[in-house]
C-alpha positions in Angstrom: 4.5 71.7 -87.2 7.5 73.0 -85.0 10.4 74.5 -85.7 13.1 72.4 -86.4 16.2 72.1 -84.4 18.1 69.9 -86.9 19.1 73.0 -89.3 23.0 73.6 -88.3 24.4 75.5 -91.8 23.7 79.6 -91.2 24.4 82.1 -93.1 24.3 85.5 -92.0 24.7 89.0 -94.0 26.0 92.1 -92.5 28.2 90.0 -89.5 31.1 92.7 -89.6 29.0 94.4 -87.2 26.3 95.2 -84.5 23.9 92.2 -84.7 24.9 90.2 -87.3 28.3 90.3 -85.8 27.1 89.1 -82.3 24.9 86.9 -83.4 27.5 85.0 -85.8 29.8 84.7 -82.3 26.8 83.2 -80.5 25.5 80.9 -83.2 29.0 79.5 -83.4 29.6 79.2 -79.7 26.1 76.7 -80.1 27.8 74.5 -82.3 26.1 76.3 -85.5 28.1 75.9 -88.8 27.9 79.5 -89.8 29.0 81.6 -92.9 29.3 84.9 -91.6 29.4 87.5 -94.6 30.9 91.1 -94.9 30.1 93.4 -97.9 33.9 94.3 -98.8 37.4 92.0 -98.9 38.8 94.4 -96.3 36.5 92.6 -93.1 37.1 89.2 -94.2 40.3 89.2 -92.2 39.1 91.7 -89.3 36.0 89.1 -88.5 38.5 86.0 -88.5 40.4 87.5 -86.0 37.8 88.1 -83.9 36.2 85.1 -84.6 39.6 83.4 -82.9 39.8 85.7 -80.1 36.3 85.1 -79.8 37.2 81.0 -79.9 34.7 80.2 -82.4 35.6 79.4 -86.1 33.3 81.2 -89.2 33.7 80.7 -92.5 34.1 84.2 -93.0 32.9 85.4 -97.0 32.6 88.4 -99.0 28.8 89.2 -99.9 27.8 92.6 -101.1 23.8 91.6 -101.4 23.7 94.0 -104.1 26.3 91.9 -106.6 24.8 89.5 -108.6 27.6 87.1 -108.8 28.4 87.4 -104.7 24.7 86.2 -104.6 25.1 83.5 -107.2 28.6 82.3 -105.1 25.9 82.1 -101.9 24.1 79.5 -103.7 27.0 76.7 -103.1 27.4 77.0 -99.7 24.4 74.6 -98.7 22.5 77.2 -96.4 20.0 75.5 -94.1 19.3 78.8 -92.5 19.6 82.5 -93.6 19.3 85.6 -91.6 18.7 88.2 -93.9 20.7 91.0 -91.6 22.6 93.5 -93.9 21.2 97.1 -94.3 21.7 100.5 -94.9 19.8 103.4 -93.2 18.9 106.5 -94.9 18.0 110.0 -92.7 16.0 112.8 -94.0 13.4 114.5 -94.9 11.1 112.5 -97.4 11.3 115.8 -99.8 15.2 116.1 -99.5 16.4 113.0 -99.9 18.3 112.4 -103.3 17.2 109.9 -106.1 20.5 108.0 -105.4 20.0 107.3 -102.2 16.3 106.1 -102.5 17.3 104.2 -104.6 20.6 102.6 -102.6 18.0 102.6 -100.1 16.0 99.8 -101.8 19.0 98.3 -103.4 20.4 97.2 -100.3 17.4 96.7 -97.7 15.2 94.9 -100.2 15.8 94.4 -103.7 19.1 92.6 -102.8 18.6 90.2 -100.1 15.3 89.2 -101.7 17.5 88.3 -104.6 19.8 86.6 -102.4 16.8 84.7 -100.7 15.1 83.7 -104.2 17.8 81.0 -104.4 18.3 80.2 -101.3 14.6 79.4 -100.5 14.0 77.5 -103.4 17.6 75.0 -102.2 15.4 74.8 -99.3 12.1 74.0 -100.8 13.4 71.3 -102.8 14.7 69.7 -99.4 11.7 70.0 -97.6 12.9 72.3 -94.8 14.6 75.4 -93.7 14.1 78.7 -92.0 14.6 82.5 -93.4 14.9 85.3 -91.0 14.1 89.0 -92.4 15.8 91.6 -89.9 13.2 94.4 -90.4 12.8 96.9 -87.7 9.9 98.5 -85.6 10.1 101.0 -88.4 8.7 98.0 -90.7 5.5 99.4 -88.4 5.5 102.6 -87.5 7.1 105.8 -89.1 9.1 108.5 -87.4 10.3 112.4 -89.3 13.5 112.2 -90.6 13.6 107.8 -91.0 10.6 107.7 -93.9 12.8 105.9 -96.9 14.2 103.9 -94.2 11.1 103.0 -92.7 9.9 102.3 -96.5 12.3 99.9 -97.2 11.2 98.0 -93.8 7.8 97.6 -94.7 8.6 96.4 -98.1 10.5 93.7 -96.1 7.6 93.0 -93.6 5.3 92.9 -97.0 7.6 90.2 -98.3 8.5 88.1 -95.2 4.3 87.8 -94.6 4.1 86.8 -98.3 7.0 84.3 -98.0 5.6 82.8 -95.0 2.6 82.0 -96.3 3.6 80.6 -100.3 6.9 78.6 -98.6 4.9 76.8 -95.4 3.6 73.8 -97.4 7.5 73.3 -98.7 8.5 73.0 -94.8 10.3 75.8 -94.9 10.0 78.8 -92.0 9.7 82.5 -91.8 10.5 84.9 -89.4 10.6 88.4 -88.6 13.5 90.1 -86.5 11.8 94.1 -85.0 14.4 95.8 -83.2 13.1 99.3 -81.8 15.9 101.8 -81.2 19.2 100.1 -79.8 22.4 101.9 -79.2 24.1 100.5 -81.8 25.7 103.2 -84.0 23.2 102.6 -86.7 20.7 105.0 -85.6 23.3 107.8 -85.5 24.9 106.8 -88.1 21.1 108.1 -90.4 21.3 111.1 -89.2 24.8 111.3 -90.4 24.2 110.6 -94.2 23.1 114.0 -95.4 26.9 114.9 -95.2 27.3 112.7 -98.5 24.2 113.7 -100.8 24.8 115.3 -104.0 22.2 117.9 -104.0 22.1 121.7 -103.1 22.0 122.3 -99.8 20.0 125.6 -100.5 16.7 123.5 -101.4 16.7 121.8 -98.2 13.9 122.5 -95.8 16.1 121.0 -92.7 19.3 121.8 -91.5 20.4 118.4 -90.5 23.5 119.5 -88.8 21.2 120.6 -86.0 19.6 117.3 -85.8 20.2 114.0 -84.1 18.2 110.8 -83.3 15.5 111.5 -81.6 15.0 108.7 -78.7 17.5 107.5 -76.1 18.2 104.3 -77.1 18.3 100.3 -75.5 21.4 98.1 -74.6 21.4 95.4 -78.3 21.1 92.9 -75.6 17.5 91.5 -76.2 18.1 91.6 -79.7 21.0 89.6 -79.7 19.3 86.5 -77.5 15.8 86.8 -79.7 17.7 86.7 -83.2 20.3 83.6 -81.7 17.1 82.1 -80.4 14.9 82.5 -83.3 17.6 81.2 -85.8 18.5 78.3 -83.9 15.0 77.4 -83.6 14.5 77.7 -80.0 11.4 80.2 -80.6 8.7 79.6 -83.5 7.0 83.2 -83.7 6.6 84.8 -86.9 7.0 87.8 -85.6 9.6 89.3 -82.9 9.6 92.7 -81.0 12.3 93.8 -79.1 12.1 95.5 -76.8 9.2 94.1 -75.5 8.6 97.4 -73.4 7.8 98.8 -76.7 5.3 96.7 -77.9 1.9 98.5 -76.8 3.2 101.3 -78.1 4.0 99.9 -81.3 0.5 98.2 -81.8 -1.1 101.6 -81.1 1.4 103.3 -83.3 0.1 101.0 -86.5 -3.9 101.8 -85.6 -2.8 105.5 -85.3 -3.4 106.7 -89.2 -7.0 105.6 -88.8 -7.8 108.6 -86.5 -6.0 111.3 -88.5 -6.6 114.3 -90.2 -5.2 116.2 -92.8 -5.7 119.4 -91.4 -3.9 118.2 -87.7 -1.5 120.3 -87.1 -0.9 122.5 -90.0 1.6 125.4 -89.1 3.2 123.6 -86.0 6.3 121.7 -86.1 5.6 118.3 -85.4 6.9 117.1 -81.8 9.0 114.1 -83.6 10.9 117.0 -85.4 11.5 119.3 -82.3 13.1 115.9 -80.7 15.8 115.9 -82.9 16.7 119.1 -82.8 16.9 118.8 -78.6 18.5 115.3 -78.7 22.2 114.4 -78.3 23.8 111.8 -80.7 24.4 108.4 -78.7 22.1 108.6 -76.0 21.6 105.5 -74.1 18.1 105.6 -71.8 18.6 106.0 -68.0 17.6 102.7 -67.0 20.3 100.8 -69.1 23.4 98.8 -68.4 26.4 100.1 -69.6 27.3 98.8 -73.4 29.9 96.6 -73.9 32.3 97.8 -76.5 31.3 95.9 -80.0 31.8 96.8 -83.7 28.9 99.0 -84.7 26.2 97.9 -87.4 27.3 97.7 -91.1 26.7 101.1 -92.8 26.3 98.7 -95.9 25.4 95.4 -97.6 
């Protein structure tokens, strides 16, 4: 079976900003009936405006995936198609990180929108088609220092989307998964940031995170945003979607990595992931990129 180009009623999480933002504008400029959702009151207005300066119209709504009743209000609004986009990153060591925030980590990136797509998916099962797209990230595959309970919550996703995919197919209904690597959108940045609100004692840290900053020079959004318009308006059928492509032997290799591991590599050195942040920049976009053009950067929430 193909996908189907007939679904036309999108919803989208997180479109304040970065991709869901973009994507909302571009699925509307198709002709796409989209619900474009922000997690607090105080967007609804912002993305309206730029929705008319942009010349498209959303029906712009309030959904924190984490609140029960926003999710329940989700459940009327006939979704045909839902991009699962909204998410939070978390930076830090895997030994500093407070219990709050693993746990806000998982609230937001995985506990909520599977929540959200519980209902959804079953609207669409009882009609017999549809199509769920799980933003995950390349760190749903690979781990990085510093991005661990990030990287966490994106392979719980990728564990779920794979399940999905296989216990919705025989109800016509199709899943995807969105990979975006490391794109200058203010989202990666914005990790290594977070530190500055934990309730803990900076004293037990091992890190000094004010010295640190992502550690990669990052892409143009670009290919994101024409694979996740593509793949929600049908126009691509793979499960699975890397971008950038230029990343993708490296990724593969990443994931068969483990196997050749030992416990004993490295002990006493600082790992060359670590040393990168502390020699990087914040906001670094690679040499061989086009200038970005200025957009609202991703959501740091819901």
């Amino acid at each position: 079976m193909t996908a189907s180009t007939s679904l036309k009623k999108v919803l989208i999480t997180g479109a304040g900003t970065g991709f869901g933002y973009e994507v909302a504008m571009r699925l509307a400029e198709k002709g796409f009936d989209v619900v474009a959702t922000v997690e607090i009151y105080g967007q609804v207005q912002t993305l309206k405006r730029q929705a008319a300066e942009r010349g498209v119209t959303l029906q712009v709504e309030k959904l924190d995936v984490t609140n029960d009743g926003d999710r329940r209000k989700a459940l009327g609004w006939g979704i045909e198609i839902l991009v699962n986009n909204a998410g939070v990153g978390e930076g830090g060591s895997t030994v500093d990180i407070p219990a709050w925030n693993i746990r806000h980590q998982f609230e937001v990136n995985v506990t909520g929108p599977l929540l959200l797509t519980q209902g959804i998916a079953k609207q669409m099962a009882k009609r017999g088609t549809g199509r769920i797209i799980w933003v995950s990230s390349r760190e749903g595959l690979n781990v990085n220092p510093f991005t661990g309970i990030y990287a966490a919550s994106k392979h719980a996703v990728e564990a779920i989307a794979e399940s999905m995919k296989d216990e919705l197919q025989e109800f016509g209904v199709e899943v995807a998964t969105m990979n975006p690597g490391p794109f200058l959108t203010g989202f990666n940045d914005r990790i290594f940031q977070t530190w500055e609100g934990w309730e803990d004692d900076p004293s037990q840290r091992l890190f000094d995170y004010a010295k640190l900053a992502f550690p990669r020079a990052q892409f143009n959004p670009e290919p994101v945003y024409a694979t996740l318009t593509a793949l929600a308006a049908g126009e691509i059928d793979s499960y699975r979607n890397l971008e950038p492509k230029s990343m993708l032997e490296e990724t593969k290799s990443l994931i068969d990595a483990p196997w050749s591991k030992k416990t004993t590599d490295g002990l006493g050195e600082r790992n060359d992931g670590i040393q990168k942040a502390f020699d990087m920049t914040p906001e670094q976009l690679r040499d061989d990129q086009e200038p970005i053009p200025t957009l609202p950067s991703r959501p740091v929430n819901g």
